[in-house]
N, C-alpha and C positions, 0 to 999 in steps of 0.2 A: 615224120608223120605227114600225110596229106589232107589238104584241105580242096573241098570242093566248088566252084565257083565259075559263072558265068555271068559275063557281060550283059547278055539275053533277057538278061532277070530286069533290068531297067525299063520297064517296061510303060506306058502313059497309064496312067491310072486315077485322072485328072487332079481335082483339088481334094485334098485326102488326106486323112490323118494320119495315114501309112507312109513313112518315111522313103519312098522305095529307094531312094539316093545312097541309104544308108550300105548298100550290098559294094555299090563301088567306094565309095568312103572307105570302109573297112578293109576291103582288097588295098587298096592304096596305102590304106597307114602301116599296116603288115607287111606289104615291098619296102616301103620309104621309112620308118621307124625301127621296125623290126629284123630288116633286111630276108625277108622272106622270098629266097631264090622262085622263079616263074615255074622250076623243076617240081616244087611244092604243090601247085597248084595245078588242077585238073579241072579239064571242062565234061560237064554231065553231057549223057545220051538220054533224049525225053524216053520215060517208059511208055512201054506198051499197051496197045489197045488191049492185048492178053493178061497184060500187069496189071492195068486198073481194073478189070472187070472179077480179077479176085478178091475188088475191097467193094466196088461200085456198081451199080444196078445198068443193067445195059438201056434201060429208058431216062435215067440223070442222063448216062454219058451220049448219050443222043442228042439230047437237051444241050449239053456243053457243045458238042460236034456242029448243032446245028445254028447255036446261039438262039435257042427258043428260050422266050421268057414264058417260065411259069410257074405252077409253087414249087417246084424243085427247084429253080436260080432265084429267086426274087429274095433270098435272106441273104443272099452274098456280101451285101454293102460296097458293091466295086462294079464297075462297068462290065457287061458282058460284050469282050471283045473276041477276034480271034488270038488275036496278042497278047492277051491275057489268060486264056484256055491253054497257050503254049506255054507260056513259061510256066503256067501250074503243072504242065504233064513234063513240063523239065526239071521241074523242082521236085516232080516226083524219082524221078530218074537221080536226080542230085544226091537222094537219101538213100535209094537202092545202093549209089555206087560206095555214098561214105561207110553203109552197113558192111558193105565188103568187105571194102580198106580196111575196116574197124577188125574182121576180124583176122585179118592179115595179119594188121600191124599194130592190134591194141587198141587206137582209137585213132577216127578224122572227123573234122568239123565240118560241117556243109555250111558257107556263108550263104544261107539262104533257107528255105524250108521249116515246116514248123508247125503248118496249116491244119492245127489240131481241130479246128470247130467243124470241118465239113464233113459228114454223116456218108453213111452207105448212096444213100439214096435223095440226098439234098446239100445245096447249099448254104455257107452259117459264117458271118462273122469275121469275112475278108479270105475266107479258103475255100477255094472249090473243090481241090483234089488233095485227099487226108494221105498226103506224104508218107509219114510216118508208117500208118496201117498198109499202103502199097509196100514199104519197104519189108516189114514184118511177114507179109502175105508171101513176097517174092522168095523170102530166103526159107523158108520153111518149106516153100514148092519145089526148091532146087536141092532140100533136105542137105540145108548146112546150118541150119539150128532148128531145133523143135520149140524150147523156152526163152522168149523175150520177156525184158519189162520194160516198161515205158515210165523215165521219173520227168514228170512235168513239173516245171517250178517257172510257168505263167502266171502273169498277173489272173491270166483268166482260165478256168477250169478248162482242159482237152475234154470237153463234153462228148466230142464229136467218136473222138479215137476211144471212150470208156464206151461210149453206145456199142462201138463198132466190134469189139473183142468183150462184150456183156456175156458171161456164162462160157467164156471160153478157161480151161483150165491152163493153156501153156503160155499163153502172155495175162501177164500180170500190170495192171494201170495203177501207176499212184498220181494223183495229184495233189500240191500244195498251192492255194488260190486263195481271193478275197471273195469271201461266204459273199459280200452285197452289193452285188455287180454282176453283168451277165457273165456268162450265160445261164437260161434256166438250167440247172444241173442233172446229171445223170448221173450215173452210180458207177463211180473205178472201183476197182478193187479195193482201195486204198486212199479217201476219201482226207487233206486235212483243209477245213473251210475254216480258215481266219477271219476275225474280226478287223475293221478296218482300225489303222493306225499300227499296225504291226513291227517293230523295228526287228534291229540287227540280230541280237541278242536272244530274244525268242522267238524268229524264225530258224536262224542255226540250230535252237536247240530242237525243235521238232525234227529237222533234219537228221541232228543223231541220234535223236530217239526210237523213230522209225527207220530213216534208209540201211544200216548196217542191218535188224532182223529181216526187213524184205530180201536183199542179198542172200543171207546166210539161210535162210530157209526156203526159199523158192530157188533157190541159183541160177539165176538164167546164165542163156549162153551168150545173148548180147545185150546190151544197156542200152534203148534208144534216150537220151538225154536232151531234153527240149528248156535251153537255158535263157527262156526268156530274159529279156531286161526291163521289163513294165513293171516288176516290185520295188521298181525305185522311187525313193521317194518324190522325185519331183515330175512323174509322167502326166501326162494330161489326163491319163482314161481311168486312173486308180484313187486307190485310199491307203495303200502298205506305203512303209516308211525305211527301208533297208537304202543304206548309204551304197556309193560306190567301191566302196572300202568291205563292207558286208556282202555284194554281188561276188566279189572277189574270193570268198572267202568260204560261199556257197560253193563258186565251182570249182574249187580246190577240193573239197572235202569231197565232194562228188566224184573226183576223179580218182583221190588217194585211195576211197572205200572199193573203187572197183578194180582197180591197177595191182593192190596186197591181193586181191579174192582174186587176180588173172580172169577180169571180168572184160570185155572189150567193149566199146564204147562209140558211136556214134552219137554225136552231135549236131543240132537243128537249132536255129537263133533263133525262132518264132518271135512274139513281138516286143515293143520296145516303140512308145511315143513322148518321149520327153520334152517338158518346153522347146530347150535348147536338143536340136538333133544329135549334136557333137557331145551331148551325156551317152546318149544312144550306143552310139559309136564306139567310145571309151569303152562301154559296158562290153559289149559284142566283138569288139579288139581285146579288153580282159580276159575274154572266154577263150579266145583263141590261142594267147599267148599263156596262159596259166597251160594250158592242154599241152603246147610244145613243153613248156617246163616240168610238167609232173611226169612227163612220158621218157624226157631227154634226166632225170635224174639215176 
């Protein structure tokens, strides 16, 4: 399997509760732990001005091109730089490529990507460019899947990507999040809003309660899979309670339910603020390395 990953992503993004460090961390511990040959890893090509304009309003992307502050960027919570415009339109490019690989080869993880809160037509909550829905947009224009879903298991609702495919019948959103915490919500498909303090136990089981019927009845042709690590319990920006032990455990089952169903699979870290950033890491090094493993059995 391949993973996706650039250096580029590092980008200044000054004092921040966004870890950005974390993208090479995880590259590193995957070479040096994991022994994950350089053959593995692949550098994105930014998407296009043609790609983004299938998810995004050509007066944001104006807005982004120009670095014009106005109500369209001012919800970002992140500098509007050119360096930072980049690597969002490479991260978007990052998700295109792993959706590929995905259905090549089953599934690849994009060390990077995730930026579910940015909307069609605005910025939201550390994303400017909603990855995810360029990647979905992309593959469905080159008509090599018609049925996407999207399983978020962010601390914080994909508000952005449920607006963005609202009333569409072939990609299907579910999201599982903490009900009391941003974002103001929008309506997935497939809505579960937790109460805070949530542990191991009965988050799993919502997991199997819902993701096998979504599969089985909708059947998409690819799984975009956004494996946040901020339902840990000890993040800075949350109130869920699932151990590292329990993240583990989630994207296992995520992977198994799609792999028996010959579902393919792309994966996006999206976020992850934990006191200690090296929870973070663990977390987003577990997702990667369970993905080799359930794919390599």
């Amino acid at each position: 399997m391949q993973f996706i990953y650039s250096p580029n992503y590092l980008v200044d993004i000054g004092g921040h509760v966004f870890p950005i460090a974390k993208y090479r961390m995880i590259y590193e511990r995957l070479r040096e732990e994991f022994h994950v040959p350089a053959s593995q890893f692949e550098n994105p090509i930014a998407a296009t001005r043609e790609q983004l304009l299938r998810v995004h309003t050509p007066a944001y992307l104006a807005d982004l091109e120009q670095l014009n502050h106005t109500s369209r960027t001012a919800y970002s919570e992140l500098p509007l730089t050119h360096e930072i415009i980049a690597m969002s339109t490479l991260a978007a490019g990052g998700t295109i490529r792993a959706a590929e690989l995905a259905l090549e080869q089953g599934i690849a993880v994009h060390i990077g990507g995730g930026f579910h809160h940015a909307f069609a037509d605005k910025a939201e909550g550390f994303c400017y460019i909603n990855d995810l829905a360029v990647a979905i947009r992309e593959l469905q224009a080159l008509k090599r899947i018609v049925r996407a879903l999207v399983i978020d298991c962010d601390l914080h609702q994909g508000n952005g990507t449920a607006k963005i495919f609202e009333g569409d019948e072939e990609v299907f959103t579910f999201s599982i999040h903490q009900n009391d915490l941003y974002p103001v919500k929008q309506a997935s498909d497939l809505d579960i809003h937790l109460p805070n303090h949530v542990q191991d136990e009965e988050y799993l089981g919502y997991l199997e309660k819902h993701i096998p019927p979504v599969l089985d009845d909708f059947k998409p042709e690819l799984i975009l899979y956004q494996a946040g690590a901020d339902p840990y319990q000890h993040d800075q920006l949350g109130d869920l309670k699932l151990s590292i032990a329990g993240l583990q455990k989630r994207d296992e089952l995520i992977y198994r339910w799609a792999k028996e169903r010959g579902m393919p699979v792309a994966v996006t870290l999206g976020g992850g603020y934990a006191y200690d950033t090296n929870d973070t890491v663990t977390i987003h090094v577990n997702t990667c390395s369970i993905a080799m493993s359930v794919w390599n059995s």
